[in-house]
N, C-alpha and C positions, 0 to 999 in steps of 0.2 A: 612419530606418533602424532596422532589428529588434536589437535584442538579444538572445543566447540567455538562454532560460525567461525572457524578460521580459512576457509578460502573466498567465501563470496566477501567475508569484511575484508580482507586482504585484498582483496581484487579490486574493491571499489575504493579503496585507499588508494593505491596505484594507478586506478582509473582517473579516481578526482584530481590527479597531481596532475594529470597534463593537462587535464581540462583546459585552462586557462589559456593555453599555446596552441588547442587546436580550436580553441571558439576565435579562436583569432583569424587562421587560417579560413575557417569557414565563412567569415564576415567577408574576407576577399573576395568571395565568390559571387557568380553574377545574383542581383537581387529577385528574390518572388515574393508570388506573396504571403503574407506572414505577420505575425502578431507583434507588434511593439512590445520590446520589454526584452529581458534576460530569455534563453530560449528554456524551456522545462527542466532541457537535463541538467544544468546550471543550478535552478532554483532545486533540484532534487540533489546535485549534490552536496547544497549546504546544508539539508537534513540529511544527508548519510544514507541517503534514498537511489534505490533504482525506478528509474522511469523508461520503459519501456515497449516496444512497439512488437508486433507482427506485420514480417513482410513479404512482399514476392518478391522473387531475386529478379525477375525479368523484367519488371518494373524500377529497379532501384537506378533509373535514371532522369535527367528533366530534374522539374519539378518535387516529383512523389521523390526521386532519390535524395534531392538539398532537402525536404524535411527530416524526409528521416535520418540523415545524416544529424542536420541541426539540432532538433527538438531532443534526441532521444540517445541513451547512451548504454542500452540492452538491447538487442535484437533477437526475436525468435523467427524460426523460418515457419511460416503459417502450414505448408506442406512438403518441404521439400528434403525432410529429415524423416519423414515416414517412411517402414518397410515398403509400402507399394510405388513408393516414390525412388527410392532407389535402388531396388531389387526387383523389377517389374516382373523378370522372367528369373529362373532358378540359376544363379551363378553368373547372371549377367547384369551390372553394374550403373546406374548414371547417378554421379558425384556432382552432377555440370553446376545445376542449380545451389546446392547446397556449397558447393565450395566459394559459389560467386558472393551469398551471403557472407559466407565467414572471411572473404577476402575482403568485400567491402566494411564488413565492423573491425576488422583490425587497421583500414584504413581510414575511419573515422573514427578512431580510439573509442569502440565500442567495446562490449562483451555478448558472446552470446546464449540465448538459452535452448539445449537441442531438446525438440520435439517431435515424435516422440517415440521411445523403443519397442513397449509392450504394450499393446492395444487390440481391442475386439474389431477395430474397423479399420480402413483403408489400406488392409494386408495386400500382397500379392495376389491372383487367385490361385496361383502355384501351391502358395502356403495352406488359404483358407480352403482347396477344394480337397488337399492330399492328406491319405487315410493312416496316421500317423499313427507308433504305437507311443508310449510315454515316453520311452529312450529316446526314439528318432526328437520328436518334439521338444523334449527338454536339450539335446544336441542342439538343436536348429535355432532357438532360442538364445542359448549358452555364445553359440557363433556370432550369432547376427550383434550381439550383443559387444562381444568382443573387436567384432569387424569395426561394428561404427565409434564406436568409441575409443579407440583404438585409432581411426583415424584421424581423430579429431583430439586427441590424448594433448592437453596442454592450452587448446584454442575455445573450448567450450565450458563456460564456466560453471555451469550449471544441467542435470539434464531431468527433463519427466522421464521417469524410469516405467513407469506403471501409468498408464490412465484408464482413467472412469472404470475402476475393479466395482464398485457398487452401485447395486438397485437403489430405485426411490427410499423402499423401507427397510433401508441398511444390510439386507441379505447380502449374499455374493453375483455379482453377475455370471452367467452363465455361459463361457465363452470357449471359446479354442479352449485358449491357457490351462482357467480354470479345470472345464470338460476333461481335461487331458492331464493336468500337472496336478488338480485339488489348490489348497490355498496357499500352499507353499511356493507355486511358482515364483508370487510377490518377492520371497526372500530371496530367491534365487537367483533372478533378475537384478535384483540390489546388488547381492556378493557380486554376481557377473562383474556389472559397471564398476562397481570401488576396483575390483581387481585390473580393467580395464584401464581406468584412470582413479588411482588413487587422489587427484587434487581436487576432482570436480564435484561439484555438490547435489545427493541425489536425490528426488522429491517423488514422491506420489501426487500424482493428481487428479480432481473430478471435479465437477459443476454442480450446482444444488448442495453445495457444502458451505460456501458464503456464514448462514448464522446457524446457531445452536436448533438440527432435529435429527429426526431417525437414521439419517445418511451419513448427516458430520460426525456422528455420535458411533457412529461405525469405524469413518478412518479415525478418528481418536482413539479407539481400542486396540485396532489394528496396527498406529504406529506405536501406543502402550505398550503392545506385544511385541512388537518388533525391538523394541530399544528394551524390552530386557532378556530377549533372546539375545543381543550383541548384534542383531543387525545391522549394517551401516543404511542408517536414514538420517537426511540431513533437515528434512521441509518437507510440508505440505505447500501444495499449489490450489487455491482456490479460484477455480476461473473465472465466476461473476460475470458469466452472463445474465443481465438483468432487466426488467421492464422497469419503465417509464414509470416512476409511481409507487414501487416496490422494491424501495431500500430493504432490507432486513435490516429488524430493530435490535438483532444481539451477534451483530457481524461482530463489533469490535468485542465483546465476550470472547467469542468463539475463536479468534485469533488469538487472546489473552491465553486462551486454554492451551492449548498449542501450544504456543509460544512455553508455558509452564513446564512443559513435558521436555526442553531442552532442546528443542528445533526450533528452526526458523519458517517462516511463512511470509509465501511470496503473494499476488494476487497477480495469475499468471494470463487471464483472458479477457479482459473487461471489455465489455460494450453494454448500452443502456439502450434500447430500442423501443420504437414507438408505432403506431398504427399511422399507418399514413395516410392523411399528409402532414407534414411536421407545421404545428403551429407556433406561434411565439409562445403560447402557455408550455406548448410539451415541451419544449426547448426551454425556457426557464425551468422546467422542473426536473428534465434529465440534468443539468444543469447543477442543480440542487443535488439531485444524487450522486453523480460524480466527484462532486465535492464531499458528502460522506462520507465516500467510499475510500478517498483519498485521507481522510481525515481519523478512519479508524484504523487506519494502516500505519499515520503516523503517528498514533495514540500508541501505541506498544513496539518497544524497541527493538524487538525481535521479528517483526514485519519487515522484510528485506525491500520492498517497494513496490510497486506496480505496474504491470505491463497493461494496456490495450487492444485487443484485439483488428489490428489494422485501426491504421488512424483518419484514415479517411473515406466518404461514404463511398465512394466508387470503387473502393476495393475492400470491400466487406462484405461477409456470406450470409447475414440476417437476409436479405429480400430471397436471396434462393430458398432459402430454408422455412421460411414464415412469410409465407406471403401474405403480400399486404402492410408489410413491416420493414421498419428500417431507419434510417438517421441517426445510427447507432454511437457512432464512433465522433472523437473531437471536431473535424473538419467536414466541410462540404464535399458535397461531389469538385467541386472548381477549385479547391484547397486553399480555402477561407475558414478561418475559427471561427467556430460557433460559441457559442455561451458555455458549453460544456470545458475549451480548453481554456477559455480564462477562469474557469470554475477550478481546474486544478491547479494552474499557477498560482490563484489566488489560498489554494488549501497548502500549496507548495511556499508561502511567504512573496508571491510577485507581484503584491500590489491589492487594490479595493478592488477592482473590478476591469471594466474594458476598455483596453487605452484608444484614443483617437488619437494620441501626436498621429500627424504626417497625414490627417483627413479636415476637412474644411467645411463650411457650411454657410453659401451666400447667398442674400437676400436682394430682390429685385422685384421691380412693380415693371407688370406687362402692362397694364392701363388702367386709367383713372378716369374719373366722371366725379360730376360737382359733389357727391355725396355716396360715391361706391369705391372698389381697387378690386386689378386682378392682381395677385401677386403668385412669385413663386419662390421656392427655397430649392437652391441646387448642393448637394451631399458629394464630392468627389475625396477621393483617396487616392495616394501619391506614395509607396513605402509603407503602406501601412494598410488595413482593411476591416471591416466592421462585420457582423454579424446579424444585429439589432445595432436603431440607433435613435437618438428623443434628440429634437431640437427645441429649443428655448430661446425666446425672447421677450422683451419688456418693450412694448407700444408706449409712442411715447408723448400722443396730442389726441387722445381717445379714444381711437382706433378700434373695431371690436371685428371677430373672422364673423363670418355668417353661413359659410359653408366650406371643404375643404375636401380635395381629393387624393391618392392615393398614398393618405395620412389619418393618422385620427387626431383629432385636433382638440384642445381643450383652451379653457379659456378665463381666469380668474382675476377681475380687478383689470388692471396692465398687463399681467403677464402672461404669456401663449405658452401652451405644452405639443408636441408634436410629436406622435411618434410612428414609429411606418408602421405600413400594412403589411398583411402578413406575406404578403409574395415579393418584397422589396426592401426586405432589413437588410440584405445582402449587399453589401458593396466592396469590390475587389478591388487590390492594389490595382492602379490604373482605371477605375471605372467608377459611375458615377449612378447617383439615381434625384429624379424631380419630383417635389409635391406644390401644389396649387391651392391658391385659396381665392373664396373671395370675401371681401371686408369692406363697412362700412367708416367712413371717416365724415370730420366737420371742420374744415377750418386748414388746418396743414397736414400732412402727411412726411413727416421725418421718417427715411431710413432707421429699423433697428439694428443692430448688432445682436447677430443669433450665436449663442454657445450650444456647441455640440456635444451629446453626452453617451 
């Protein structure tokens, strides 16, 4: 007999016990670069939290594979679990990618979440071209159903059963499924998978469901209905995808509701995107939102935790999709944290804000004259790396800047504020960036001591 939320808490009970043994093991390994501090899935498993990533399997090495290895302790495969992904042709098979994910999250004591079974898009065209009658259809469905899950029966902890079933204004979409099975198919697809794998936990999922309107307000009837027909539904999956600026004001509502109905609720897609080019405001402000977003997930106990939709900008699908858009996800193209993932460690319990241990900041005078200074401040990173960064100092024989370049500089009493410009807050482990000033002095000219912030 089922328990409520008894596999994914169970799961991440057993998950969090190794933790400890395998962040060990991971520190062995050779260093990149990377945020000072506890890594995400750490600070997430002390809340009882999923932090979680989408990935490519063909990428999961380098660099991109020690993050997500480190950081993150859910994996969902971004595409490689889709019918057209691994049924390309009718009865012909490739597992390659998909099983490379689920080999590597059991070798970084992950969990994964499979994505996804029933969907209006990236079917076969086998499937989406042929003139099914409802039997064949509701069969083909039933199998595919059973096939992948079935494979995965024990290693998948979680799966989207259904995605994106609804229009903007809550109707039904209009799809194969639908066209062909009416709205039952939903239920069907569910029984299918619990029978599949009875352990795994199975969610609906869509976008534009984030806060309380006509959409959310839809799967909330529809899992209503479904859990007092006896359906097996375990979660809704809210993907949040979102813009820069447009938190929804009644996310954490909307999650509460859910959560009432005896399910749990994941946030299974997150990325915050921006119009490009990314400035240091959009970036403090997706920033900001990510931290919301995090914050209303950890406001209700029934929020199983959050995944991100690829964690870094060079492997994220906003610029294909929106053009003109993008800086979506935690890390840079160069896989440097941005403001965004010290935004969620810091929603995670990791701290105020953005650590510089292991970054430096030194002060030098290029030339002097009886009454002028060129000076400069050099920013280098060693194990550690910046995103933004403000340097500070206190002159200490009158000293005043008079002008300063690729810095904005300010200037009150004794003390200097510095902080980069908008194309060089970036500093990666190993690398380094310079700003210049020039400053009037009277008398001596003492070395300050700059703190970096």
């Amino acid at each position: 007999m089922r328990t409520s939320r008894s596999s994914v808490r169970s799961r991440l009970t057993a998950l969090f016990a190794g933790a400890a043994t395998l962040g060990a093991l991971l520190a062995a390994g050779t260093a990149t670069a990377h945020a000072a501090g506890p890594p995400l899935r750490d600070l997430a498993e002390a809340k009882g939290k999923v932090m979680g990533t989408a990935v490519t399997g063909s990428k999961l090495t380098g660099t991109y594979g020690e993050i997500a290895g480190r950081e993150f302790n859910w994996l969902t495969p971004g595409n490689a679990m889709k019918w057209g992904s691994v049924e390309p042709a009718r009865g012909s098979f490739n597992w390659a990618e998909a099983d490379q994910i689920v080999d590597f999250a059991e070798a970084h004591g992950q969990e994964v979440r499979g994505h996804t079974l029933v969907w209006h898009s990236q079917n076969p065209g086998w499937l989406d071209n042929g003139n099914w009658t409802p039997a064949e259809l509701g069969r083909l469905m039933d199998d595919h159903i059973a096939l992948e899950v079935g494979r995965y029966k024990g290693r998948v902890a979680a799966w989207d059963v259904v995605n994106e079933p609804f229009n903007e204004d809550g109707t039904y979409r209009q799809t194969l499924w639908y066209n062909g099975l009416g709205t039952d198919y939903i239920a069907r697809a569910l029984t299918a998978a619990r029978a599949a794998d009875p352990a795994a936990e199975l969610y609906i999922n869509d976008y534009n469901v984030e806060g309380v309107n006509a959409k959310s307000t839809a799967l909330y009837n529809l899992v209503k209905s479904l859990k007092e027909r006896g359906v097996p539904i375990d979660g809704v999956g809210l993907q949040a995808h979102l813009i820069v600026g447009q938190y929804p004001s009644t996310m954490q509502q909307n999650i509460q509701r859910f959560a009432d109905l005896g399910i749990d609720v994941a946030i299974t897609e997150l990325d915050i995107r921006m119009q490009l080019p990314a400035t240091q405001a959009k970036l403090t402000q997706q920033a900001a939102d990510y931290k919301a977003v995090m914050n209303a997930c950890l406001a209700v106990s029934r929020c199983t935790g959050v995944t991100v939709w690829g964690f870094t900008d060079s492997d994220s699908w906003i610029p294909g999709t929106f053009p003109g858009q993008g800086a979506a996800t935690p890390y840079d193209e160069n896989y440097n944290p941005k403001p965004a993932y010290h935004a969620i460690a810091q929603a995670l319990g990791g701290g105020t804000g953005q650590p510089t241990e292991g970054c430096t900041a030194t002060y030098s005078v290029g030339s002097q004259w009886n009454t002028g200074l060129t000076g400069q401040v050099r920013i280098a990173c060693a194990g550690a790396s910046l995103s933004s960064w403000k340097a500070d100092w206190t002159f200490g024989a009158g000293q005043r800047i008079t002008q300063a370049w690729n810095a904005t500089c300010t200037q009150s009493g004794t003390t200097v504020s510095c902080t980069n410009a908008a194309w060089n807050g970036s500093v990666p482990d190993g690398g380094s960036v310079t700003f210049g000033f020039n400053a009037w002095w009277n008398g001596s000219n003492p070395v300050p001591t700059v703190t970096l912030g």
